[in-house]
N, C-alpha and C positions, 0 to 999 in steps of 0.2 A: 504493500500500500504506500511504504514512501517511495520506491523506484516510480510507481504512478505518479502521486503528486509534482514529485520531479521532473517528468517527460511532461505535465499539463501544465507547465509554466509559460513556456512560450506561448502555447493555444492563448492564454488569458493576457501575456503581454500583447495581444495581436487583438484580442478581442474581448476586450476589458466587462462588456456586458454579461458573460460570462462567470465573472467575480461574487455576483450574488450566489451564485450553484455554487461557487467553489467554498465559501465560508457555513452555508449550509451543516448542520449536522446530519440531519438525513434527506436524502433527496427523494426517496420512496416510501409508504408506509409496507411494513410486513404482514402479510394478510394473514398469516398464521399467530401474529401476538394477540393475549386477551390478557386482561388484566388477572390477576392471581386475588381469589378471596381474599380482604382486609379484615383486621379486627376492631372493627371501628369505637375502639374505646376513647378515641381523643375527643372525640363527636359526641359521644351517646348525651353528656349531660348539659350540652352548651347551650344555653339558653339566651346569653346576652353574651356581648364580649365588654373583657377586662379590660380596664384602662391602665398601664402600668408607668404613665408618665413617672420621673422622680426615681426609677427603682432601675436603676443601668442592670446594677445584678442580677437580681430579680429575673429581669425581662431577657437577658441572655442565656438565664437556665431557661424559662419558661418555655424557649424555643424549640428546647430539647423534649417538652411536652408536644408537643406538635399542635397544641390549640389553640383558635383565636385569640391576639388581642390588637388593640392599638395604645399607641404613644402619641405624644402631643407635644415634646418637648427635642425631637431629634431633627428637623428641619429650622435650622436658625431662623429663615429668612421667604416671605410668599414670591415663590416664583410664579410672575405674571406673564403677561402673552408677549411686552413689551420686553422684556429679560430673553427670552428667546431670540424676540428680533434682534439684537445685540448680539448673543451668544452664534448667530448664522451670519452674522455681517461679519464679525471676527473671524469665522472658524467655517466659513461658510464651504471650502475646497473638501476638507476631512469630514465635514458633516455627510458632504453628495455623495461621498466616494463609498463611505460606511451606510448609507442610506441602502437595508434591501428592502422595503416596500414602504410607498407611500400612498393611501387613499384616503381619499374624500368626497364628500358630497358631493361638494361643485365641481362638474365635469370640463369647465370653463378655465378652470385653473387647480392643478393639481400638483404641486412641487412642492418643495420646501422653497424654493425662489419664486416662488408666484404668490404662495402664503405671506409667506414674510416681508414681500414688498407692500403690502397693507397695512392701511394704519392700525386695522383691525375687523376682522369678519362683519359684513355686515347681519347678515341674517341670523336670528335665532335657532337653526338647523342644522345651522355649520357642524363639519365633524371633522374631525380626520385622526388618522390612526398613522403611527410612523414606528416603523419596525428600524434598528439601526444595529449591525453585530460584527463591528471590526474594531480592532483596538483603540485607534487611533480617534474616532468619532467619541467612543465607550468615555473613553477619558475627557475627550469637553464636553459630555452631558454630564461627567461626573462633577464637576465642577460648579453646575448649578444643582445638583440633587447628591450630595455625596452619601457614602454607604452609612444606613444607620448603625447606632451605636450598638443596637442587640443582636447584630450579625457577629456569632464568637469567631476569634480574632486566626483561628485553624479554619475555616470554610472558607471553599472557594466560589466567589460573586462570577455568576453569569455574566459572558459578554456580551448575550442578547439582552437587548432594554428596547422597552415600548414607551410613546409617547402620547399621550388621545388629547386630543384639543377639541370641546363640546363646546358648545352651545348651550341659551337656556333652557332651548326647548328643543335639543337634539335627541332622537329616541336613545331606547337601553342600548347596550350591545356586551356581548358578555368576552369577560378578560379572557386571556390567552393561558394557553397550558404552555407553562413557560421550558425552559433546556431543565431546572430545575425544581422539584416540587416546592421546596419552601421559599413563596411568594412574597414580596414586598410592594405596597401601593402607597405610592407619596402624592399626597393633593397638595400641588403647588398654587392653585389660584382657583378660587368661585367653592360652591357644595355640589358634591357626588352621594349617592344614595347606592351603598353598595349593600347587594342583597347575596347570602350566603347558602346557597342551596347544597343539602346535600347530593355527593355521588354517587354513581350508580350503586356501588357498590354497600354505601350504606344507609339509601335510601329505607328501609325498614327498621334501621334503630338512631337517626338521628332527625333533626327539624330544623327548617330556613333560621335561620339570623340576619340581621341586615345592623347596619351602623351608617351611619352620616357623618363621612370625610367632610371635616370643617381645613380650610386654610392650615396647612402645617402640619396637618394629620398624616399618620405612618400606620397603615393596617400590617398586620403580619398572619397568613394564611397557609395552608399546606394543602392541594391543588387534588391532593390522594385523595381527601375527605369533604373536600366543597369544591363547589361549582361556580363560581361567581357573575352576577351580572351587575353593571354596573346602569344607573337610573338618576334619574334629570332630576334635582331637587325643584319643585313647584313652586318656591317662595325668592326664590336669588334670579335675577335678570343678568347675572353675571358669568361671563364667559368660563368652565372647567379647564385646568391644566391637571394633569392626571399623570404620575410617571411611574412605569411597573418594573421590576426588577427582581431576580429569582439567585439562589444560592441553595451550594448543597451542607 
């Protein structure tokens, strides 16, 4: 597999759109995997989720439980839509290059340079989702959303990271099963109304959760035992910035 990789170098120096396949983890699903029964005990009694702002320790074992919670204290700072335009005006070559998918609503304009040349969405529907997973991009998103504090300090952080820019009246659409099951969701700007559904697999001994990313908020989730969707909060007119990020 690396005498491969080797020989497909030139192919990708020559035809650079390629580069999305190549950083891929898998380019095919295997129709023979099924998931293996879970023992859904992290699930079975989760009724609400823990807020563990104030408790670093705490909340670094806690993760080792595999259960819902959120913090409110690991995002110094609201990353707004304005912080973005900045961070692609800067960094706008490494963003494109690490860019593997970007969609959106409007068909009319679809880029990270068609976005960001705005002073800001007009419509209430707007959406977009930007998938970005090469190093070099990885590290100037990290820079406005750096790794929270209750990721212990021996795991390794995903280099896929998702980016969803809502609307206030953009519909649901539910998060991504990330390279890693234990998920991270950082609301940098507006409220998200993220609802926790259990998965298939433990669909008969656990029950939905939902919590309301306010500004600053940091969910932590394990993807084995919920389902997430994420939902337009009906009371804020304010634009969502949403940043997902996974570790194992």
């Amino acid at each position: 597999m690396r005498s491969l990789r080797v020989w497909t170098l030139p192919v990708l120096r020559n035809y650079e759109f390629l580069s999305d396949w190549h950083e891929e983890e898998c380019l095919m699903k295997n129709p023979f995997y099924y998931e293996l029964p879970l023992d859904c005990w992290p699930c079975e009694d989760v009724r609400t989720l823990v807020d563990l702002s104030g408790y670093a320790n705490y909340s670094n074992y806690y993760v080792l439980t595999e259960q819902p919670f959120i913090v409110r204290d690991s995002l110094q700072n609201i990353v707004t839509f304005r912080d973005l335009k900045i961070l692609y005006k800067d960094y706008n070559i490494a963003l494109d290059r690490g860019t593997a998918k970007f969609s959106c609503s409007e068909k009319d304009f679809c880029s990270p340079k068609d976005v960001f040349a705005k002073s800001s969405p007009s419509k209430h529907t707007f959406q977009v989702m930007w998938k970005i997973n090469r190093v070099a991009a990885a590290h100037v998103v990290r820079k406005i959303f750096p790794r929270p504090y209750f990721i212990p300090n021996n795991s390794e952080v995903a280099l896929e990271r998702f980016l969803y820019l809502s609307g206030s009246e953009a519909p649901q659409y539910f998060l991504p099963l990330t390279e890693f099951a234990n998920v991270y969701v950082v609301q940098g700007q507006g409220y998200r109304l993220i609802v926790l559904d259990p998965s298939v697999s433990c669909t008969s001994n656990c029950s939905t959760v939902s919590v309301l990313l306010r500004p600053r908020d940091v969910l932590y989730y394990n993807w084995q035992f919920w389902r997430p969707r994420s939902r337009p909060a009906n009371f804020s007119q304010e634009m969502s910035v949403t940043f997902v990020g996974s570790f194992y």
